[in-house]
Each structure stands twice: as C-alpha cells, then as structure tokens.
N, C-alpha and C positions, 0 to 999 in steps of 0.2 A: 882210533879207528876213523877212515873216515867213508860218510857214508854219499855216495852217489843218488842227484836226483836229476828224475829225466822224466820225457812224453814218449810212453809207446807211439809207434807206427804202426795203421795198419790194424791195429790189435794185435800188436807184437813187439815183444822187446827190442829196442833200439840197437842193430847190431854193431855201430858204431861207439856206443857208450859200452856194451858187453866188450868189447875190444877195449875200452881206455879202463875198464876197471880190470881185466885182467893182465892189461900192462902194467898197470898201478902193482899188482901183487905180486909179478914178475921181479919188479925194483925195490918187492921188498915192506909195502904200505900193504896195511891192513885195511883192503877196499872193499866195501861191499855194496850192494845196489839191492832193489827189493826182489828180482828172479832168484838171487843166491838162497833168500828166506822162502819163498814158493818151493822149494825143492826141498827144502826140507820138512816140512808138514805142509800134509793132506787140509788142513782146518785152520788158515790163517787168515786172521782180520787184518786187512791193509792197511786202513787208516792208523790203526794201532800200533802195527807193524812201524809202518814210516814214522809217526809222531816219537816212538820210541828210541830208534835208532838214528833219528833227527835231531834230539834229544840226548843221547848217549854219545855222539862222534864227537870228535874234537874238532875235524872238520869237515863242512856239509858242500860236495861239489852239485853243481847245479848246470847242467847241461840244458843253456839255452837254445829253441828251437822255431819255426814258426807253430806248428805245433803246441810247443810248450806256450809260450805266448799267448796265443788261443782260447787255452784252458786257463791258464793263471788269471788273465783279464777278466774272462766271464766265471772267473771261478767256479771250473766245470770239471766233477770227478775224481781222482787221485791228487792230478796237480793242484786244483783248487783249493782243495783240503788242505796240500803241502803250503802251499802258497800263502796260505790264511797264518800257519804256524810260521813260516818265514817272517811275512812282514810284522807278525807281534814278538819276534826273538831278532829279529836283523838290529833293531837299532841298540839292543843290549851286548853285543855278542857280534858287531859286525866284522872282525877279524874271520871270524869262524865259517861264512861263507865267501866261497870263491864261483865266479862268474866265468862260465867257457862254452864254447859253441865251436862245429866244425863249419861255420859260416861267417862269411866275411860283413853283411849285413845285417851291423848290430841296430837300426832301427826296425828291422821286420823280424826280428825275436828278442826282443828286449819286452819284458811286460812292463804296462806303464808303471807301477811303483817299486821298480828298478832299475828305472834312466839313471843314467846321469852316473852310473857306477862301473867301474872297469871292468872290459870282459876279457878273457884272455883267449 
C-alpha cells in the first residue's frame, strides 16, 4: 500500500494530490490518502488514522507544499503530527519515503529536516 501525505488547502483536501492518488490507482497501486478513511467512518481519529496507515504502507508519498512546509516546521496540526512520526522513522526506513511537489521551488516547500533529500 502505499499511503499519501499532504497539506489541505483552504480547509480542504488538496485537489491536486486527490488527482495523483487516483491516478496512482488507475496504474494499478494501492493509493490511499486520509479523505479515502473520512468516507468511510462517521468517528475517525486522524492522528491515529495517519500514524497507522503511515506505519502500515510500504511506501509513504509525501506531497511537499509551501503549506506543508509551514505546518511541518512549526509542527502545526495534522502535518505536525505526521511530521514528528516521519523524522523518528526516516532515518530507519528511508527508502520508504519518497519526496514530490507540483512545484518547482524546492526551497520554499522543503521543511527544514528534509533538506538536502531528492524531491521529485
């Protein structure tokens, strides 16, 4: 599986990443992001949710953003959270996440303890 992480916009899911993970599923990978789990129960804990399936994926895509960046740095919310489980599992396991962004401007979404690492 692998599981997609991202920054809503706006207060709303990212429609660029809902587009790469359902292209992801088109081609055949088992993609999932956390709006696919909100649809299916009324009564879900996010953090939970994410640490779980962050945890369970083989690999964890991570859609960087200025946004995301944002929240990771000041470890603020969702990503923060993600973000805190990223850096205590990246350096076990760093095959397992992959770096990508629909922008060209990888120093203004790159959070700082993820320099230096390929984005695609």
């Amino acid at each position: 599986m692998i599981f997609v992480s991202y920054s809503w916009r706006n207060d709303k899911p990212d429609e660029e990443v809902l587009s790469l993970v359902s292209t992801l599923r088109e081609n055949g990978f088992d993609a999932r992001c956390d709006v696919m789990f909100a649809q299916e129960t009324t009564s879900i804990s996010f953090p939970e949710m994410m640490a779980k399936n962050m945890s369970d994926a083989e690999k964890v895509v991570i859609v960087l953003s200025e946004g995301y960046k944002r929240k990771a740095d000041g470890f603020c919310g969702g990503v923060g959270e993600e973000y805190r489980f990223i850096l205590s599992d990246i350096a076990h396991n760093e095959g397992k996440y992959i770096l990508v962004s629909f922008s060209t401007d990888i120093e203004m979404i790159t959070p700082h303890f993820l320099s230096g690492r390929e984005v695609i």
